[in-house]
N, C-alpha and C positions, 0 to 999 in steps of 0.2 A: 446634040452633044454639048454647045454652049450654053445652052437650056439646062441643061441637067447639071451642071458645073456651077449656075451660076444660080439656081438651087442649093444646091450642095455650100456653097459659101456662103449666100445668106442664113442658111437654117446654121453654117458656124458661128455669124457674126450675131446671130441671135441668141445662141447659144450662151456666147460669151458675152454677149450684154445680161443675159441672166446671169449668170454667175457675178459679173459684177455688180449689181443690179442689189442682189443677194450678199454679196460681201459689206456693200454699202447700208443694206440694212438693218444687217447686224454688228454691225459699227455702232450704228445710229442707237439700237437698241439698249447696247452696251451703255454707251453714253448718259444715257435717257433714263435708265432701268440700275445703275450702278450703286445709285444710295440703295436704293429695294433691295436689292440683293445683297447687300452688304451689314443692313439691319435684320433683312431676315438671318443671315447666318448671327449676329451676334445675338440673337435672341432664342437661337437653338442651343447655347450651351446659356448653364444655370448662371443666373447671379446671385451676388452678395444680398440685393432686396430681396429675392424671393425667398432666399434661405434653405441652404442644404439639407437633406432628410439626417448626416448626421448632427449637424450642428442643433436642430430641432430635437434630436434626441436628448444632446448633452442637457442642453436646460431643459427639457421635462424630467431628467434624471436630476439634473441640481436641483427644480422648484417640487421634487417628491423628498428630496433628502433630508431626514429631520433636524431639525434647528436644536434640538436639545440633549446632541449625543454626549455618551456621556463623557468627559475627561480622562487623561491618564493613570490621573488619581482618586481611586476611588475615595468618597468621603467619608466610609466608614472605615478609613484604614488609619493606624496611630501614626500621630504627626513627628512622636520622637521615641524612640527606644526604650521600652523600659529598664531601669539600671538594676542590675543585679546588687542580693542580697547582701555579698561582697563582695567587691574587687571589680568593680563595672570599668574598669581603665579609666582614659581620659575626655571620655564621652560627653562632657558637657559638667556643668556645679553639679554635685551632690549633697546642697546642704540638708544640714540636716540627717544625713546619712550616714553608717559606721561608714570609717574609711576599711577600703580593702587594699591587702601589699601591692598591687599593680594599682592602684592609687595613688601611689605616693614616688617618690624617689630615695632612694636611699645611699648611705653613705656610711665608712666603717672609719675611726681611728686607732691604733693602740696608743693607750695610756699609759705610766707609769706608777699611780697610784694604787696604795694598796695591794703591791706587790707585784699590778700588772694588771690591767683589765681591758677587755673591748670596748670603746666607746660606738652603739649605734645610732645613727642620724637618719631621722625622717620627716620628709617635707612632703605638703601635698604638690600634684603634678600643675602645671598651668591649668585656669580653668574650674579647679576642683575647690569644693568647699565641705569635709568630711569629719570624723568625729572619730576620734582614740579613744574607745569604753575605755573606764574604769577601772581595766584588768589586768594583769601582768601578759606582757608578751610573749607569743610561744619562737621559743628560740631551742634548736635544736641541731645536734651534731653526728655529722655518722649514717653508714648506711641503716643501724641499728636502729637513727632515729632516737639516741639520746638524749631528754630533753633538759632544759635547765630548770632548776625549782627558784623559790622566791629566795630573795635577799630580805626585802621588806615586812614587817609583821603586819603590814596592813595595806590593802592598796590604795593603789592616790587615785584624783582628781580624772575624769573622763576630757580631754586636751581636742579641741576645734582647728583643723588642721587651713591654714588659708594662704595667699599668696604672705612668703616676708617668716610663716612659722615657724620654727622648727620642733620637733620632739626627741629628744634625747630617754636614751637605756643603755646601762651598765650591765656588761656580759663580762664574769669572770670563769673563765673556761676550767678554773684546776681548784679546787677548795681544799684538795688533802696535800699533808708532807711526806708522803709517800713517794716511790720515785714510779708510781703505775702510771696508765695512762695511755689513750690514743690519742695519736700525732695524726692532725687533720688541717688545711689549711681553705678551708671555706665552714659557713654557719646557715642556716638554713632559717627565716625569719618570716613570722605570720602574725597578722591582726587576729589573736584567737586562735583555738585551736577550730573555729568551723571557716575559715577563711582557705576558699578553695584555690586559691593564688601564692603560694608563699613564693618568695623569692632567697636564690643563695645569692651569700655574701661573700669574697675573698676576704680572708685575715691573717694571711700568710700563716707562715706555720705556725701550729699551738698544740699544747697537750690538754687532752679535755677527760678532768675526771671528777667526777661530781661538780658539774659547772652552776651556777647561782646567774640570776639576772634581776634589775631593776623595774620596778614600775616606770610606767613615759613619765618623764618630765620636762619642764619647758628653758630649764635652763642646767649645762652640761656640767656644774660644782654638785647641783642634787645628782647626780645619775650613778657615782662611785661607788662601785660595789663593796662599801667595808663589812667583812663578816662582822 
């Protein structure tokens, strides 16, 4: 029986030196084996040198991208507006150009001379450099569109509109002694009659019948509409 007991505890004590025996080994290993295992795991996830499948993608897509796309602007498109025939606004100089009514600025006086007349004033806009044919101005009154005829037996001088100019015209709204007439209190004013801009003018109240208008002049003693 102390036979078999004392069996029995050695095959424990042996036991338990394996085991310790075994712990101690893999201590040791640990120990020993801890960089290895520590590089291999850092060498199972990707690095920066080796380079990512998408980072390799972006630059073969950047070094396939072509170098000579084209701009926003294409090259065959105009670099500046072309200005209309008249009345291009304040779009840049026109010299050289008829001026058109949204060209210019305008300004109305009444006068006292000659019984009472409109004085018109027109200046070109900042910017503009424009041209007053030749021709009498179409000035007209009324939903009818009654227009004024000349004053003048001849027309004057074609007048270069620039910063500093001014052009003056004589509007006499009433030419008869009559007591007839429509009472209107704006004038309707155009470079021309093919000037697709005209602009109204306030002139407070006026009776308009058979009205008369001046040629542009450059200074506002010629502009007086004397019959």
């Amino acid at each position: 029986m102390f036979g078999h007991r004392n069996r029995n505890r050695r095959s424990a004590l042996l036991a338990s030196a394996a085991l310790v025996g075994g712990a101690l080994l893999m201590t040791a290993c640990q120990d020993t084996d801890g960089s290895v295992d520590s590089g291999a795991a850092q060498s199972s996830s990707p690095s920066a040198g080796a380079g990512s499948p998408s980072a390799s993608a972006s630059e073969d897509a950047a070094s396939d991208a072509p170098t000579d796309a084209p701009t926003s602007g294409a090259s065959d498109e105009p670099t500046a507006s072309p200005s209309a025939g008249n009345g291009s606004g304040s779009n840049g100089s026109r010299v050289g150009q008829v001026c058109g009514a949204n060209d210019l600025s305008w300004s109305t006086r009444s006068e006292s001379q000659a019984g009472g007349y409109i004085l018109v004033m027109a200046k070109a806009k900042s910017g503009i450099t424009c041209v007053l044919p030749a021709a009498l101005p179409t000035v007209a009154f009324g939903s009818d569109g009654t227009e004024a005829g000349p004053v003048e037996q001849a027309v004057g001088k074609q007048i270069t509109l620039s910063k500093g100019t001014v052009a003056y015209a004589g509007v006499n709204p009433k030419t008869t002694n009559t007591d007839g007439g429509k009472e209107l209190d704006s004038i309707i004013v155009a470079v021309g009659n093919e000037d697709p801009n005209p602009v109204s003018l306030k002139v407070g109240t006026i009776t308009v019948d058979k009205p008369v208008v001046t040629n542009w002049h450059t200074a506002p003693k010629d502009a007086v509409p004397f019959n």
